[in-house]
C-alpha positions as CSV (number, residue, x, y, z in Angstrom):
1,X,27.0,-13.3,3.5
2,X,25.4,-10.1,5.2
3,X,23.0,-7.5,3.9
4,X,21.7,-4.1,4.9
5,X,18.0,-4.3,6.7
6,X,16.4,-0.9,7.4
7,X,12.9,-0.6,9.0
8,X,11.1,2.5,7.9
9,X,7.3,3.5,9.6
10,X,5.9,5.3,6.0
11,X,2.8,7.3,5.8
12,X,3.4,8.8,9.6
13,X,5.9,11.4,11.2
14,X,6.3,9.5,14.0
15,X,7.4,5.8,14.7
16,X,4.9,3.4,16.0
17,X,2.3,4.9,13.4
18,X,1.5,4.4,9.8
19,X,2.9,1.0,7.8
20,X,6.4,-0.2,8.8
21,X,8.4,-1.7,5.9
22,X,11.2,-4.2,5.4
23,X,14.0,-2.3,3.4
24,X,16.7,-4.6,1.6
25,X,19.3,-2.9,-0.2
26,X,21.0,-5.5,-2.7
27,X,24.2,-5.6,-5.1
28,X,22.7,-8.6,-7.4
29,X,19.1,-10.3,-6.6
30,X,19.1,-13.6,-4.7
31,X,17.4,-16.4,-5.4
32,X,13.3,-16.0,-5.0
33,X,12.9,-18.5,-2.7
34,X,15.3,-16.7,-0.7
35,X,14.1,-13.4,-0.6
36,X,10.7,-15.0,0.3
37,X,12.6,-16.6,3.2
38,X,14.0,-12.7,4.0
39,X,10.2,-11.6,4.0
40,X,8.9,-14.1,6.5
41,X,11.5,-13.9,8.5
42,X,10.7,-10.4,9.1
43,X,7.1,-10.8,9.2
44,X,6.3,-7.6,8.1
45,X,3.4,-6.6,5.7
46,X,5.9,-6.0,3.0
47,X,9.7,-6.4,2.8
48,X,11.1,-4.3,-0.5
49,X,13.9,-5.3,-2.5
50,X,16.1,-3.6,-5.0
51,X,19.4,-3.3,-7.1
52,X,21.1,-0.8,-8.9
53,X,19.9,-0.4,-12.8
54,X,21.0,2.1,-15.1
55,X,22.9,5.1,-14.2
56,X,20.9,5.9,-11.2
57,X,17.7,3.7,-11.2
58,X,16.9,0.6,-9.3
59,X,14.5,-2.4,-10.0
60,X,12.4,-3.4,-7.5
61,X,10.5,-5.8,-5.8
62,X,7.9,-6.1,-3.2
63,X,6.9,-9.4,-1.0
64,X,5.1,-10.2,1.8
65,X,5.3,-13.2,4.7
66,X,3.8,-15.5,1.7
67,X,3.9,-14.2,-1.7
68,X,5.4,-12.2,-3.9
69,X,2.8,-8.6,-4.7
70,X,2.4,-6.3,-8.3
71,X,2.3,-3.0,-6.9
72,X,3.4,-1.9,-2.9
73,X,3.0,1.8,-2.0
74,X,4.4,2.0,1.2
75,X,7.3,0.0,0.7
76,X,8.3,2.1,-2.1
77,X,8.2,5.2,0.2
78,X,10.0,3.3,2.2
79,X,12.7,2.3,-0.2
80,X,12.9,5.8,-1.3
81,X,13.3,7.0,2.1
82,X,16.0,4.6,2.3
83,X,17.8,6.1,-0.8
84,X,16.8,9.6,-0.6
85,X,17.9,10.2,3.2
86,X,20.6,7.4,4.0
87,X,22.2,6.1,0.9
88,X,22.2,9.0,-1.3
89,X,21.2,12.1,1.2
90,X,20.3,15.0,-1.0
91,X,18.6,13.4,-3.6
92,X,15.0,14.4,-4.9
93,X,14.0,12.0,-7.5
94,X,14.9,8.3,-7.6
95,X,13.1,6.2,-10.9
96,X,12.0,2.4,-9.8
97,X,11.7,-0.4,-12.8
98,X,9.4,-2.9,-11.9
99,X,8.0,-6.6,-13.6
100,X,4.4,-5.8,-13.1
101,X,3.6,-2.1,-12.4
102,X,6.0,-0.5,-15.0
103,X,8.2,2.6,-14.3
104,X,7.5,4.2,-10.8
105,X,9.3,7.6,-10.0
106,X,9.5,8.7,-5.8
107,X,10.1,12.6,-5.6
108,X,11.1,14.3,-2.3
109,X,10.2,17.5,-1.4
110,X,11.7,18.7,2.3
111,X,10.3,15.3,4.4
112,X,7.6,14.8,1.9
113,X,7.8,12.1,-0.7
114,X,5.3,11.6,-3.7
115,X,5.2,8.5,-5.9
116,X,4.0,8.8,-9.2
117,X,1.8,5.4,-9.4
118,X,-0.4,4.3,-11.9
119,X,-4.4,4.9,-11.8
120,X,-6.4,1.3,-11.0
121,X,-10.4,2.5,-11.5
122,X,-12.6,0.4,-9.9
123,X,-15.7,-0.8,-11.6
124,X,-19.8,-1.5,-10.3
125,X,-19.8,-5.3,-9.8
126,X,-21.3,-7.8,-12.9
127,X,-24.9,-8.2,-12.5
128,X,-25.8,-11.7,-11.1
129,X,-23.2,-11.6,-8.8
130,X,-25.5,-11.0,-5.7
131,X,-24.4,-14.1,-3.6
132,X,-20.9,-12.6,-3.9
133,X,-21.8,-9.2,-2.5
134,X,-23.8,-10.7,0.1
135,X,-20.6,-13.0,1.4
136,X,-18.6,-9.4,1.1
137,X,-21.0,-7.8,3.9
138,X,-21.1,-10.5,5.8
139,X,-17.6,-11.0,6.1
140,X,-16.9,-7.5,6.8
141,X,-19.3,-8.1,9.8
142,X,-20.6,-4.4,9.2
143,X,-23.4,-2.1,8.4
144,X,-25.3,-3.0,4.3
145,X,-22.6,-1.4,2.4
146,X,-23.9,1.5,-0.2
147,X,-21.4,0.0,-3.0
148,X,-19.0,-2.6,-4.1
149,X,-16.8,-2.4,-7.2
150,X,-14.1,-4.5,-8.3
151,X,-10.8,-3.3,-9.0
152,X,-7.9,-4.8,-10.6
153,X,-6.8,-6.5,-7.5
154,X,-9.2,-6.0,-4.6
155,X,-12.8,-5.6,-4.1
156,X,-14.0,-2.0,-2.7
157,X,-16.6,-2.0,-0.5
158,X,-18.0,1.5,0.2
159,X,-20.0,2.7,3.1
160,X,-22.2,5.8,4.0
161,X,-19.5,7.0,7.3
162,X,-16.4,6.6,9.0
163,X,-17.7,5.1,11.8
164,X,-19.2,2.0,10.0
165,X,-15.6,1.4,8.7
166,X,-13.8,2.0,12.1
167,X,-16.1,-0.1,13.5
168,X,-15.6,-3.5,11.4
169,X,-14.8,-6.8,12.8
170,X,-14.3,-9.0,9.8
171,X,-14.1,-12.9,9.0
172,X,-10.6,-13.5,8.1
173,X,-11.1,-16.6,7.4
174,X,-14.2,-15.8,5.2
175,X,-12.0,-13.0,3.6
176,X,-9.4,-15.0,3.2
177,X,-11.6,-17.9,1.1
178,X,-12.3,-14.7,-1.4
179,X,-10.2,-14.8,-4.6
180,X,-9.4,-10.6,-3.7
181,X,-8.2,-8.8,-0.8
182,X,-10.9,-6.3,0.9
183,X,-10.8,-2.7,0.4
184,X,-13.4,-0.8,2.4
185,X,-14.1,3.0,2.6
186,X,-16.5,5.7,3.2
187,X,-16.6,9.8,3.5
188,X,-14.3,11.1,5.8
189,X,-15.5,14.2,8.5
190,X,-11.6,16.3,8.8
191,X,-10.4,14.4,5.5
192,X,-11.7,13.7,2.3
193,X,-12.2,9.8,2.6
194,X,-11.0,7.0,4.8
195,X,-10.7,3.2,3.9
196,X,-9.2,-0.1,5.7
197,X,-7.6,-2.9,3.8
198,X,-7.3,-6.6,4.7
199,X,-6.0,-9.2,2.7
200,X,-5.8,-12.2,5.0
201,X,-4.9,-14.7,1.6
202,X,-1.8,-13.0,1.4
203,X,-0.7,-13.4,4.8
204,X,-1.8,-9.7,6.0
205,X,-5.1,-9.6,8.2
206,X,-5.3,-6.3,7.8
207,X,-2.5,-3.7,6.3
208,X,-1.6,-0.7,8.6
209,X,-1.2,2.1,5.7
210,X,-1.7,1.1,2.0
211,X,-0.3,2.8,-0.5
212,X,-1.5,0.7,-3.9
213,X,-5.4,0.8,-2.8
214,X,-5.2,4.5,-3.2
215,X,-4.4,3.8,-7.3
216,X,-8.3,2.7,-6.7
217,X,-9.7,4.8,-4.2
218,X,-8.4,8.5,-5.4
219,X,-10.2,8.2,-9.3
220,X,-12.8,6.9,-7.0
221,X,-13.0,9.5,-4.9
222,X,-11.9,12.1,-7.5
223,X,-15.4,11.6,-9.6
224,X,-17.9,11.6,-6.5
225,X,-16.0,14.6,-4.8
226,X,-16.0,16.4,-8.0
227,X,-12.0,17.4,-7.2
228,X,-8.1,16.2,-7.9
229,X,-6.6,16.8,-5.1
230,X,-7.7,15.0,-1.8
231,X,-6.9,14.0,1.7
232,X,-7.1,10.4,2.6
233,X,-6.1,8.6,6.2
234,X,-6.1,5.1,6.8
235,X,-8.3,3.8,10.1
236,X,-6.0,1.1,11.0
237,X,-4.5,0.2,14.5
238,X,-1.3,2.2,13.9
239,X,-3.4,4.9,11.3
240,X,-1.6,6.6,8.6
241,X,-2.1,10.2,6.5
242,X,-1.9,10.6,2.5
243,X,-2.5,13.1,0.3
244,X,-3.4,12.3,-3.4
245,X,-4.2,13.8,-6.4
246,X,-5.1,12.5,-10.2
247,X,-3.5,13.2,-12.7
248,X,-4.9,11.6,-16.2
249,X,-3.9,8.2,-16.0
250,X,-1.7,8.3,-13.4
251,X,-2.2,8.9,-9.4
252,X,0.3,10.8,-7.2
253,X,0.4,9.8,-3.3
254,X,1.8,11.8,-1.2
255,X,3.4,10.9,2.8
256,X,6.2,11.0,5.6
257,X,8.0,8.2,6.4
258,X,10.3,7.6,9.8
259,X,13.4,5.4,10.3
260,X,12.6,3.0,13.2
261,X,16.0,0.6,12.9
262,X,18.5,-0.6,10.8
263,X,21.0,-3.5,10.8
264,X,22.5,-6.5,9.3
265,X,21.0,-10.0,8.3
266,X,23.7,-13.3,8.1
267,X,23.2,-15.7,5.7
């Protein structure tokens, strides 16, 4: 058997930058533990699976070196690149079913694609969970944080600047003991706000680009900025630019993505 494999850089117009993804184009799904084979072999932060449903709609799935996620930003850019500029060139809307994040929609304006996501608010920490905050700074091996909230997947972990964020050397292994990944942010200077996100338990020290944490960080950002629309970048290695804005319930983020290869995997 072979199959399609495309390698797409998203939230960057350039290779090398922003949050390469694993693209897998597939007739009928394989087996789980096969497609969890496919994304460790490739060993990238996400490989992104789907298959024709409907008329022109897809179902997809995300997973990374060790587990299968909910909700995968830039590997839906990246599958949307794949459909939008390769497999269907010309199209500007493409509608993704999913298990566990419901309907997403990708739209494509010139080089730009937006996906239509949901909103994931996070919320102030329970009171009495003080030893758990403490274990969260001193994991992140930073600066006293000003705030930490829990979202529906990940802790947030706010500080005052960028450079206290740039300038993190975190415990993986402590992270990795936490029962969330590890979003951290702060105020950006040329953008709106910038964040990092590591998630060492799932098999990703820290992500390049994330798309999903933004479902968090824009309402968050939205409310203490006092505006919808906002510019975001991502202070990885490789780095990354989004743009955002909240709409009601629902969060639209907004990047570039590049082609870096494509080929064929034997099974």
């Amino acid at each position: 058997m072979s199959l399609r494999i495309y390698q797409v850089d998203a939230f960057t117009d350039t290779v090398f930058a922003g949050n390469p993804a694993a693209v897998m184009p597939l007739d009928t799904w394989l087996p789980d533990n096969t497609l969890q084979d496919l994304a460790a072999e490739n060993n990238l932060s996400e490989t992104a699976f789907f298959v024709p449903e409907g008329q022109e709609g897809y179902r997809l799935r995300w997973f990374t070196p060790a587990v299968e996620v909910d909700l995968c930003g830039h590997a839906t850019l990246a599958s949307a690149y794949v459909i939008m500029a390769i497999l269907r060139p010309g199209t500007e809307r493409v509608e993704f079913a999913t298990q566990t994040a419901g309907p997403l929609a990708v739209t494509r304006r010139d080089d730009v694609y937006t996906l239509d996501f949901p909103s994931r608010p996070a919320e102030p920490l329970a009171e009495g969970n003080d030893v758990l905050a403490a274990s969260l700074a001193e994991a992140l091996g930073g600066p006293p944080p000003v705030d930490i909230l829990a979202g529906a997947r990940d802790y947030m972990v706010v500080y005052d600047d960028v450079a206290a964020v740039a300038t993190l050397k975190p415990d993986m292994v402590a992270l990795a003991a936490l029962d969330r990944s590890v979003l951290v942010t702060a105020p950006g200077v040329d953008v709106d706000f910038v964040s990092r996100f590591f998630a060492p338990g799932h098999g990703i020290p820290e992500d390049p680009v994330t798309g999903s944490t933004h479902c968090a960080l824009t309402p968050y950002w939205a409310a203490r900025l006092d505006k919808t629309q906002l510019s975001a970048r991502q202070l990885s290695a490789r780095g990354g630019q989004l743009w955002c804005e909240l709409r009601g319930d629902r969060v639209m983020i907004s990047g570039k993505a590049m082609l870096y290869m494509e080929g064929t995997v034997y099974l």
